[in-house]
Structures are given as structure tokens and as C-alpha cells.
N, C-alpha and C positions, 0 to 999 in steps of 0.2 A: 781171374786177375787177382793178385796180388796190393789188397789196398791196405794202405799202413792204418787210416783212420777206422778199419773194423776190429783193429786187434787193441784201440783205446780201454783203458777201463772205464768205465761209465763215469757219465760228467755230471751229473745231477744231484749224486750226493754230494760233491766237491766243496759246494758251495757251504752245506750242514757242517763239512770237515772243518772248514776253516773259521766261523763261527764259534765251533766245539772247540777251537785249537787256544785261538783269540782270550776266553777267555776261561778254558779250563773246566768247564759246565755244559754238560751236555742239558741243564735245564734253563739258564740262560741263556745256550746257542734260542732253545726253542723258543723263549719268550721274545727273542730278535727279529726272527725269522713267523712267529702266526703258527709256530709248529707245534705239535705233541713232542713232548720228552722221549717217548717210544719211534714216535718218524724220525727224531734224529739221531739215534742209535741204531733204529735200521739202514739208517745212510750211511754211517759210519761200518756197520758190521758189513755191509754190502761193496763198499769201498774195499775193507782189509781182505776180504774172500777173493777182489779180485786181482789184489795184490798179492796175496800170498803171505801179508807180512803182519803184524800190528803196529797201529799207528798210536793207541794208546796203552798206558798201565793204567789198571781201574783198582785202586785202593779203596781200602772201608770207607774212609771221609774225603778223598781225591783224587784227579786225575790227572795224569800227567801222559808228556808226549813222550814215545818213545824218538830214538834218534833217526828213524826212518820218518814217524811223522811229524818230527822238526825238519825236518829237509825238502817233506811235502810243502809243510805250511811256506816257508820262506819263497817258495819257487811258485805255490798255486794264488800267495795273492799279487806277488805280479799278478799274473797271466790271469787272473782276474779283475785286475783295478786295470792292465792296459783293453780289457774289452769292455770294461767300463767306460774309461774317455772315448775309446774310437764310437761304441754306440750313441752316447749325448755328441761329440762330432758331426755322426752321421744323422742324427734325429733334427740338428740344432745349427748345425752351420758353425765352421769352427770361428768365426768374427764375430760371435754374436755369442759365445760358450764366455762367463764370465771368469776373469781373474779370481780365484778363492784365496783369499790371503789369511794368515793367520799370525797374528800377535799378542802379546799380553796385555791386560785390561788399561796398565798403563800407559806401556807405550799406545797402544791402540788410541785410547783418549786425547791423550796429551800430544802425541808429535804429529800423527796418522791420519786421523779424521781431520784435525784442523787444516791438513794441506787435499783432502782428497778434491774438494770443489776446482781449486787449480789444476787438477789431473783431470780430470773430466773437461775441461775450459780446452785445456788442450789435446786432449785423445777422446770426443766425444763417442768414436764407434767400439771402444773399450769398457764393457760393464766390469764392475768390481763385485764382488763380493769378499766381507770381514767378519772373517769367525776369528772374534775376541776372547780370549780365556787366559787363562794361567795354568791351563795343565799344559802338560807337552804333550803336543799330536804328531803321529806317523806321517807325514806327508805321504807316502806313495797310499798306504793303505786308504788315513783320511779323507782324499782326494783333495790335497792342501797343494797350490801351484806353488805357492811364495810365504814364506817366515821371513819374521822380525823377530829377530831375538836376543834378548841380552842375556851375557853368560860370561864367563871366566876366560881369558883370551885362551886358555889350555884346553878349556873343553867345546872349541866351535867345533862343529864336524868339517869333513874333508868337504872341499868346495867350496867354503861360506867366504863370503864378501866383507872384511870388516867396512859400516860406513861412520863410526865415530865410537872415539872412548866416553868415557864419563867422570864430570867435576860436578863438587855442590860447593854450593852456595846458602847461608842463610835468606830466606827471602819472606817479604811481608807486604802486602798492600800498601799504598804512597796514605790513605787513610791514617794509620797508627803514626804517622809524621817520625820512623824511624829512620837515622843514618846509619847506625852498627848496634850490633849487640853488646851492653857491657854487662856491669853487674844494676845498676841507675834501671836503666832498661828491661832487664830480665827483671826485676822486681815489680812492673808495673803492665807485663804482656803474659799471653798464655802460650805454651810450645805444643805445636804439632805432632804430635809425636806418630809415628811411622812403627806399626804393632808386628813386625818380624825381624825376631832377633839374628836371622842368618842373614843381613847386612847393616854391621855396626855403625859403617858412616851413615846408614840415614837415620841413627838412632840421636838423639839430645845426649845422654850422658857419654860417649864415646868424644862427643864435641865438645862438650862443656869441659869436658877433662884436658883438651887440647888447648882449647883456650882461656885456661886455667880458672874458669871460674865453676870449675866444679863443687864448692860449697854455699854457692849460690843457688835460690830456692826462686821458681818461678812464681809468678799470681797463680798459675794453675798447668794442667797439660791434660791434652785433649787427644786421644787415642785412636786412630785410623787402622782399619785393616786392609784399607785398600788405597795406592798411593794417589790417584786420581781424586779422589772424595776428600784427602787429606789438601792437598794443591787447590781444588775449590773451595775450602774453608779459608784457605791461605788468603786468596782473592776477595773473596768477602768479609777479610777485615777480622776474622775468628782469632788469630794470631800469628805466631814466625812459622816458618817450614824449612824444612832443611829441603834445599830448591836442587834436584839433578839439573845441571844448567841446561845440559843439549834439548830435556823435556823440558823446560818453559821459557827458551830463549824468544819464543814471539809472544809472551805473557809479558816479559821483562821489555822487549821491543815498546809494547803496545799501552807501554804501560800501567799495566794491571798490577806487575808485581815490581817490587822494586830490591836488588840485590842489597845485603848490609855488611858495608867495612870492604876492607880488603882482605877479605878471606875467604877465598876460594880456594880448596885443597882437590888436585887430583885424585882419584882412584885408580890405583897400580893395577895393572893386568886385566882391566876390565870393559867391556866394551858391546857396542849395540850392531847385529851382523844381519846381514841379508842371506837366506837361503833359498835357492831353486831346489824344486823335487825333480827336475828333468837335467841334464848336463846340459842339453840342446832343447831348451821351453820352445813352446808354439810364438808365434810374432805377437800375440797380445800382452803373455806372459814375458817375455822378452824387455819390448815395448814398459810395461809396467815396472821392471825392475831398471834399466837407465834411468826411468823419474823417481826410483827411488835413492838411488844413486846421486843424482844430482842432486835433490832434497839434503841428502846426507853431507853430501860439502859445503852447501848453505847453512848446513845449519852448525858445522864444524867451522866455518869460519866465522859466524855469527857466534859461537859462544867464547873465542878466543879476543873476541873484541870486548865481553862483557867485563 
């Protein structure tokens, strides 16, 4: 008898290949994988023998994939990440296989977490889990069901959901007993400052130039590299922040922060999206992006009020 699954090539190095492939090191495939540098070059040479072809160039200081093992790599981690899910599926019971969401440290902080207790109030048989970061993660590879991510309305991927643009606002604790920022005022508070210059509106001089009090010197200014820790200092009274309104609209609700003046300037082309890694997610993952969605219009019409 004629069976198609004897004439595979072997599946066991597969896994070395795409490690090796990932991240161009056949000694960091091994340190991932418990492996010897040497097992995973024999998986790899063992692989090309039974392909016929090479899957890498091995330069003096590099390795790189050849165009047959770029076509591998794109094709084997599907078909290795979908026997990933179906195995935690089958191990795990797919009701009870949690939501993996992934956002940035901001967003995560500031809009995410503060609503998850209401999503769990209402979908208690739905676990979450929140991998928080600021790199960009692979969904399908990562094992990421759902992103949040803000980005340049030109570069969402194909699929994504916009759930709201982005406006700032000056914003300071109701403590500092500020109504707007002028020049009186900047002379006697300290600015937030927001330590990444690849987005100028949430920088202070980009503002201050707008509202022309750029030869104005503040008490001081106090340097965040991260937006969430800079919005906490906000709240506690440290000084102003340039406030993303959709991230602290229940800060400002709640009165923690309080917005200054009328000046609140949109930002053109920019905006916070929801991404599925599946076209057709499983019901929890599904489930979980309508409360994201709905969240998202709550909070788009709450900041058009502020």
C-alpha cells in the first residue's frame, strides 16, 4: 500500500529548523531548545539530505536562509503553532484555554487592566491572559489570540478593527489648583516630560511652541521613559502631563486628573486598533474582542465629552 505519510521527511528536526531560522543562530536555536549546538545542525543537515536542497548559507560570521528555507520557515510555523493550539485544546478543554492578549505597557496600564474586573463580572467562564510589552509580537508564532495596538492609521495590518483615534490634553491633579496652562502657571509647576522623541505631541516643546509660550521656562521637568509611570506622577501631584485623553478619560472621570484650558488638539492619522490572529477566533476569543469593542465606544464617546 501506497501511504503518502511514509514518504514525509522527518519531523523531529523541524522543530531545530525553525528555531535556527527564527533567529539566524544555530547556537541560540540551542540555548532555546536544551540543545547542543552540534544536535542542532545535525537536525538541520538531516532535514537538507532529505530534502535535496539547502535551507541555509553558512557565512564566516552569518547565517542566512536560503529562498527554499524561507518558504519552509513561513509554512512549518503555521503548521506548528496550529498543533500547538489544538494540543493545549485537547489537553485543556477549549472554555477554559485562556484569552492571550497582547498590548503595550501603556495602553495595557492605563485603558486595559483598569476595565478587565468588568469583563470578568461579566464573562466569568473566560480566563484572560496579558502579555504587556512594547516590542511587536508575531501573533500566530507568539501564541497572541488578540492585540491592541496603536499605530499610524497607514500601517494597521489587513483585518484590524479601528476602536478610537487619539487627542491630548494638558492634564494635572485637581491638588496643583490648576485651570489652564499659561506663562503665571508654567513658572510655578514642573512638566512631565514623555522621553521619546518619535512622538512630538507628547513632547512639552512641540506644545509650548503651539501655544506660543515657548520662551517660557518651567520650575522644572521631570523625564519618563515610560508613559504609564509618567501619568502616575501626573496623579500624584509631581506635575502637568500631556494627557492622551482616550488613555485617562476615567482618571479625568474620576477625578484624579483634571484636563487644563481649552486645548485639546487632535492627532491626524493616528489611532488605537484591535487585532485578531485568527479571521474566525475560537468563542472566548471572539467573546473577548465585542468587550473590547464596546469598551472602545465608551471610551470614544467619553473623551468627545471631555
Amino acid at each position: 500500500m501506497d501511504e503518502p505519510l511514509l514518504r514525509l521527511p522527518p519531523l523531529d528536526p523541524l522543530r531545530g529548523f525553525v528555531v535556527a531560522a527564527r533567529h539566524l543562530s544555530f547556537t541560540r536555536a540551542a540555548e532555546d531548545l536544551c540543545l547542543t549546538q552540534s544536535a542542532i545542525s545535525r537536525q538541520v543537515q538531516t532535514l537538507e539530505s532529505a530534502l535535496g536542497l539547502r535551507l541555509f548559507e553558512r557565512g564566516t560570521r552569518q547565517l542566512s536562509l536560503t529562498p527554499a528555507g524561507a518558504q519552509l520557515l513561513r509554512a512549518a510555523e503555521g503548521w506548528l503553532m496550529d498543533y500547538a493550539e489544538l494540543a493545549e485544546r485537547l489537553q485543556h478543554g477549549q472554555q477554559r484555554r485562556p484569552v492571550t492578549v497582547t498590548a503595550s505597557i501603556g495602553i495595557a496600564t492605563l485603558w486595559l487592566v483598569p476595565r478587565l474586573a468588568q469583563f470578568q463580572r461579566l464573562h466569568p467562564d473566560i480566563d484572560v491572559r496579558l502579555a504587556a510589552g512594547n516590542r511587536l509580537l508575531d501573533l500566530r508564532r507568539d501564541g497572541i489570540d488578540v492585540a491592541i495596538r496603536y499605530c499610524a492609521d497607514k500601517d494597521a495590518p489587513p483585518g484590524a478593527e479601528r476602536l478610537f483615534g487619539e487627542s491630548v490634553v494638558p492634564v494635572a491633579s485637581p491638588v496643583l489648583g490648576l485651570v489652564q496652562l499659561d506663562g503665571d502657571a508654567l513658572s510655578r509647576v514642573a512638566l512631565l516630560e514623555f522621553d521619546d522623541p518619535r512622538y512630538p505631541w507628547l513632547r512639552w516643546d512641540d506644545w509650548l511652541a503651539a501655544a506660543g509660550l515657548e520662551g517660557m521656562s518651567p520650575r522644572a521637568r521631570l523625564t519618563y521613559s515610560h508613559y504609564d509611570q509618567l501619568i502616575h506622577a501626573a496623579v500624584a501631584g509631581q506635575g502637568v502631563a500631556i494627557g492622551r485623553t482616550q488613555l485617562v478619560d476615567r482618571l479625568i472621570s474620576a477625578g484624579q486628573l483634571v484636563p487644563l484650558g481649552n486645548s485639546r488638539r487632535d492627532v491626524a492619522g493616528r489611532g488605537f486598533w484591535l487585532i485578531n490572529a485568527l479571521a474566525e477566533p475560537p468563542e472566548n476569543v471572539r467573546r473577548f474582542g465585542e468587550w473590547v469593542r464596546s469598551e472602545g465606544a465608551l471610551s470614544l464617546a467619553e473623551s468627545a465629552r471631555e
